[in-house]
Each structure stands twice: as structure tokens, then as C-alpha cells.
C-alpha positions, 0 to 999 in steps of 0.5 A: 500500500503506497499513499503519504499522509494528507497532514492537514487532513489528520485530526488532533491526535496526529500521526495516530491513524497512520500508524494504526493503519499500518498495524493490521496489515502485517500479518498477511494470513495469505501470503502473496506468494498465492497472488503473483508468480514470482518470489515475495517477501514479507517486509516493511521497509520501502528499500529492498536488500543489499543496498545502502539504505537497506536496514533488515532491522526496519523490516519487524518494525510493526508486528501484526496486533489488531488490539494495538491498532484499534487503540491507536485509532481511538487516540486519534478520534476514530473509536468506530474506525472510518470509511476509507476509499481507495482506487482497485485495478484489475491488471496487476494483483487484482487478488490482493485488494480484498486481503487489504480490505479484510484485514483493515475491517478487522480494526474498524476501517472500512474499505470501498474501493472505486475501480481505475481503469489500467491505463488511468493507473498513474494518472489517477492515483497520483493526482492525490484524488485517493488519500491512499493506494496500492502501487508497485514499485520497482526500486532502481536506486537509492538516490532515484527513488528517494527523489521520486517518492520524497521530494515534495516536488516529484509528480510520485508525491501526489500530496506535495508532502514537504517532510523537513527532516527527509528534504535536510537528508536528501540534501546531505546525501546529494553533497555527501561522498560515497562512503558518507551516503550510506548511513544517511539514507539508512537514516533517512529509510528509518525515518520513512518508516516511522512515520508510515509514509508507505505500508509495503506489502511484500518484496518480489525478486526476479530469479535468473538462471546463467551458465559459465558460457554466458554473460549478463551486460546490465546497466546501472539501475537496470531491473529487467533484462532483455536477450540482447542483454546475453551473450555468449562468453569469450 
């Protein structure tokens, strides 16, 4: 579930709902696996592993605890739980939105779901006309992402959400040397999950099989790799 906090739209308790959102959806009774083909994993962490901002720490950040999550909704002024309106396609993983509805009624938030055709995906969901919305992410590189998903100017941030603490990391990442980059964006990975800034489902992994004969030419920030990219060895 990828969406950013509408600020002015929380009430007085602020912070609360977020995370209490966040809470029911980390159980998965259905693992994803059952929903899409290739390789999924569990975890919280909006970065995927073996890479700077990677920290396998923040991936048990928010145990599954319905209980917890209902108290923090009543914290922030929704003891009852809410109506929560969210876009669904039927294109990617269709199978997916009625686990996502099922486990948040089980705290109170009511999901209805307004159906986006396939070719309106991008368009609609990053318009900022749904307050949240379930997206998937292709993670090429720290410094690309951190820029698409963060920056309160990137057409990925519908909400134009202007966090200072993430806008002051980015901007000591882009002056910091290589070696100096690394905790940074741990730092700043930390603080995306604190603040619930995305709920991630799963991590898929591409599996790719070679032979001693072949050789893989991929570019920087590559994720698919096509036939020319093969080739045979010496």
C-alpha cells in the first residue's frame, strides 16, 4: 500500500491513524506468494536488500496486533474506525485488494474501493484524488527513488508532502561522498518508516538462471533484462 499522509487532513491526535493503519496489515494470513508468480517477501521497509539504505532491522518494525491498532485509532478520534476509499485495478494483483480490505475491517476501517481503469493507473492515483493506494514499485536506486517518492516536488508525491527532516537528508546525501551516503539514507529509510509514509506489502525478486558460457551486460539501475542483454562468453 503506497499513499503519504494528507497532514492537514489528520485530526488532533496526529500521526495516530497512520500508524494504526499500518498495524493490521502485517500479518498477511495469505501470503502473496498465492497472488503473483514470482518470489515475495514479507517486509516493511520501502528499500529492498543489499543496498545502502537497506536496514533488515526496519523490516519487524510493526508486528501484526489488531488490539494495538484499534487503540491507536481511538487516540486519534476514530473509536468506530472510518470509511476509507481507495482506487482497485484489475491488471496487476487484482487478488490482493480484498486481503487489504479484510484485514483493515478487522480494526474498524472500512474499505470501498472505486475501480481505475489500467491505463488511468498513474494518472489517477497520483493526482492525490485517493488519500491512499496500492502501487508497485520497482526500486532502481537509492538516490532515484528517494527523489521520486520524497521530494515534495516529484509528480510520485501526489500530496506535495514537504517532510523537513527527509528534504535536510536528501540534501546531505546529494553533497555527501560515497562512503558518507550510506548511513544517511539508512537514516533517512528509518525515518520513512516511522512515520508510515508507505505500508509495503511484500518484496518480489526476479530469479535468473546463467551458465559459465554466458554473460549478463546490465546497466546501472537496470531491473529487467532483455536477450540482447546475453551473450555468449569469450
Amino acid at each position: 500500500m503506497a499513499g503519504r499522509p494528507r497532514r492537514q487532513d489528520r485530526p488532533a491526535a496526529q500521526g495516530r491513524p497512520r500508524a494504526s493503519g499500518d498495524q493490521p496489515r502485517r500479518r498477511r494470513p495469505r501470503h502473496p506468494q498465492g497472488h503473483h508468480g514470482r518470489r515475495r517477501h514479507p517486509h516493511h521497509a520501502d528499500v529492498r536488500g543489499r543496498i545502502p539504505a537497506y536496514d533488515p532491522e526496519l523490516d519487524r518494525k510493526y508486528p501484526y496486533d489488531p488490539a494495538r491498532a484499534k487503540q491507536l485509532l481511538a487516540e486519534a478520534g476514530f473509536p468506530d474506525g472510518f470509511k476509507l476509499g481507495l482506487p482497485s485495478e484489475n491488471a496487476f494483483v487484482p487478488a490482493i485488494y480484498p486481503v487489504l480490505a479484510e484485514q483493515l475491517n478487522q480494526v474498524g476501517i472500512k474499505v470501498e474501493y472505486t475501480p481505475v481503469s489500467t491505463n488511468q493507473l498513474s494518472v489517477q492515483y497520483f493526482s492525490g484524488r485517493f488519500p491512499a493506494f496500492m502501487y508497485v514499485w520497482g526500486t532502481t536506486q537509492n538516490w532515484i527513488d528517494a527523489n521520486a517518492l520524497l521530494s515534495p516536488t516529484a509528480p510520485t508525491n501526489p500530496f506535495k508532502v514537504n517532510d523537513p527532516v527527509a528534504v535536510d537528508l536528501l540534501a546531505r546525501i546529494a553533497k555527501a561522498s560515497d562512503q558518507e551516503q550510506g548511513p544517511l539514507y539508512r537514516q533517512l529509510n528509518a525515518h520513512v518508516v516511522e512515520q508510515a509514509w508507505f505500508a509495503p506489502l511484500f518484496r518480489g525478486e526476479t530469479v535468473m538462471f546463467s551458465a559459465k558460457r554466458i554473460t549478463l551486460s546490465n546497466k546501472p539501475g537496470q531491473t529487467f533484462f532483455s536477450l540482447s542483454d546475453y551473450k555468449l562468453a569469450g
